[in-house]
N, C-alpha and C positions, 0 to 999 in steps of 0.2 A: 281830495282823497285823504283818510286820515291817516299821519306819516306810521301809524305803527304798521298799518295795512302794507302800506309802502316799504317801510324798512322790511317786513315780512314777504312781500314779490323780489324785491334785490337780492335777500338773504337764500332766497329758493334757487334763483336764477345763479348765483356766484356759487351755491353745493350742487347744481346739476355743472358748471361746466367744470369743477374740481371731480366731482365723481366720472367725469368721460377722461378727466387726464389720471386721476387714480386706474381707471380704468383699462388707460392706455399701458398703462407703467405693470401693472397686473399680468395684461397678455404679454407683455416682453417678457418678465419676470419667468413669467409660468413657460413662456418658448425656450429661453436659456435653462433651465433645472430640465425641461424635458428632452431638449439638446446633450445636454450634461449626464445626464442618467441615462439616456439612450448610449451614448458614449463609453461609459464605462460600463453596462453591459456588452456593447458587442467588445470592449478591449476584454475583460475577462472572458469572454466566450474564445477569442484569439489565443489569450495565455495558455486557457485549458483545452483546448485542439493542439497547442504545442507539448504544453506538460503531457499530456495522456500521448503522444508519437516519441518524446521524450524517453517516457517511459518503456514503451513497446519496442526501443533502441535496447535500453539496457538491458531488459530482459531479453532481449535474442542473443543480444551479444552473451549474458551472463548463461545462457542456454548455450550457445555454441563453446563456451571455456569450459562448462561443466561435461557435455559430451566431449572434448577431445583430451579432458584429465582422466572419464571414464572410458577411452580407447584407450589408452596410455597403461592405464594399471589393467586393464584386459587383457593389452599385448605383456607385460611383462608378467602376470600371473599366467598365461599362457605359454610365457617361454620356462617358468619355472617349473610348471608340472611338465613340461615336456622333456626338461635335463633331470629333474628327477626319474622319469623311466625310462631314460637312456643309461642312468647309470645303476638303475636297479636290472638294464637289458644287459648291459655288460657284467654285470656280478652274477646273475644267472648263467652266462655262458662260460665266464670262468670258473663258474662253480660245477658246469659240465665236464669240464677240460680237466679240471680237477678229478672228476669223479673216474673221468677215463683212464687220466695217468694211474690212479691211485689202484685201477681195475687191472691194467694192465702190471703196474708191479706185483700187485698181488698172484698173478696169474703165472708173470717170471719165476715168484719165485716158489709156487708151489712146484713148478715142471723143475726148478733146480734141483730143491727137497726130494722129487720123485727123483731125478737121476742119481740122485747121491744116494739112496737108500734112507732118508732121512724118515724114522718113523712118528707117526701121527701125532705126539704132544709136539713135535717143532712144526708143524706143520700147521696145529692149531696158533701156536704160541704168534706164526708169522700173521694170522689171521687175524688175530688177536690185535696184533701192532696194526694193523691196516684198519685195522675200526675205529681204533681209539684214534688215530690220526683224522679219518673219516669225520668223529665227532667234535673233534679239537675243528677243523674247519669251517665244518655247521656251527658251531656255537658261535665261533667267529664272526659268522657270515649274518647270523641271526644279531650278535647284536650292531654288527656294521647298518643292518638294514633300520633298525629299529635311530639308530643316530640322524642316518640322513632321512629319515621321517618326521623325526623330528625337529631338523634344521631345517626341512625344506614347508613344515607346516608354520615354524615361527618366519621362515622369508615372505613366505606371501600372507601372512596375516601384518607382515610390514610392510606389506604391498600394498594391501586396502587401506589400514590405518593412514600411510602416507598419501594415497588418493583421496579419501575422504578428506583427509586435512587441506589438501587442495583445492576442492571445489567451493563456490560461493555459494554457500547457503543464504545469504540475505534475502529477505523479501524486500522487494523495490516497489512501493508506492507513486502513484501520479500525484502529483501535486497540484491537486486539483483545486480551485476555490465552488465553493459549491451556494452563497451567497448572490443574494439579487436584489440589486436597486429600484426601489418601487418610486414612481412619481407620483408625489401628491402635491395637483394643484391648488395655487391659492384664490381663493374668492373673491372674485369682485365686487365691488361696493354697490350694494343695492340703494333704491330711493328711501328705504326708508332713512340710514345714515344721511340723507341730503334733507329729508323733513325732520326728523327729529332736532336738532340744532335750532334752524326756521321757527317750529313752532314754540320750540322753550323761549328762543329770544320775545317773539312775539308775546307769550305770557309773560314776561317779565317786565316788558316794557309798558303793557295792559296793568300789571299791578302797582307799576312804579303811578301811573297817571293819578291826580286828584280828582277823588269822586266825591260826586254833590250828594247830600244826603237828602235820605228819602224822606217828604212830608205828604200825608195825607191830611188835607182839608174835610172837614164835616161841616154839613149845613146846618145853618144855625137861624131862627128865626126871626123876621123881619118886626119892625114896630108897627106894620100893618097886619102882621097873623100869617104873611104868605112865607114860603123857606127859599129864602136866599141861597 
């Protein structure tokens, strides 16, 4: 057999059993990366079922602080407009009480005036003082009213103000990862990788050999006339 032949059959037969062990080392290879990416997707699938329950924590919690800061400032702007007309209900009644006392002195003392003989300019004159008194406590009364309206409109606009500065306004985010590990296997070595090698060696060791050169003989004729 000629040895380049030969060295050409060994050289075939040592890249086929290296491309079964490349080959072998390839499916390991590709088993562990798709081991490994399987892996860390389902852990990031784990994180983000956690993160997103996580989340859905702190927003109820931050939903249950917010409603019981907005009960809070309810109850207490509730209890202020209610002490406000309790004590616009009590300035009303004493401003009846008033108005009775004031009816009934007036009424003393016109029956005095009639008993005495007292005639019509003192009579007006007492009338007179009863009004101006009358007015002197309306005025009073009006701007008493007008004070606690407006103390009781700056308490509870300190009542919201201090509820809203209470509650959590943050927006709570899940922290989510939203990425995905793609597996890409790697290729295993085809035959050609196992011929190409083989046949370059065999060409080179075909060009190394010494080649006899070519001669073509012509016939040439005999000293008898026949062509040799």
């Amino acid at each position: 057999m000629n040895p380049a032949t030969a060295k050409f059959g060994f050289d075939i037969l040592m890249g086929l059993g290296a491309r079964e062990v490349q080959k072998a080392q390839v499916r390991a290879t590709n088993t562990v990366n798709a081991a490994n990416v399987y892996a860390r997707n389902l852990m990031r699938s784990a994180n983000n079922e956690l993160a997103a329950k996580r989340g859905s924590l702190a927003r109820f919690t931050q939903s249950i602080n917010n409603n019981r800061t907005l009960d809070n400032m309810g109850s207490a702007f509730e209890a202020s407009a209610v002490n406000y007309r309790r004590q616009r209900d009590e300035r009303k009644r004493r401003s009846v009480e008033q108005d009775i006392q004031l009816a009934e002195q007036a009424g003393a003392q016109a029956a005095a005036a009639a008993a005495s003989g007292l005639v019509g300019g003192v009579v007006d004159a007492v009338a007179g003082t009863v009004a101006l008194r009358r007015s002197r406590i309306l005025q009073a009364e009006a701007q008493t009213d007008k004070a606690l309206a407006f103390d009781q409109g700056r308490q509870q606009a300190a009542i919201i103000r201090q509820g809203l500065s209470a509650m959590d306004m943050n927006t709570i985010v899940d922290d989510i990862d939203h990425s995905l590990d793609v597996f890409s296997a790697q290729a295993t070595p085809g035959f050609l990788g196992v011929l190409a090698p083989a046949v370059g060696n065999y060409m080179t060791n075909r060009t190394g050999r010494t080649r006899q050169p070519f001669r073509f003989n012509a016939p040439h004729p005999s000293s008898l006339g026949t062509i040799e």
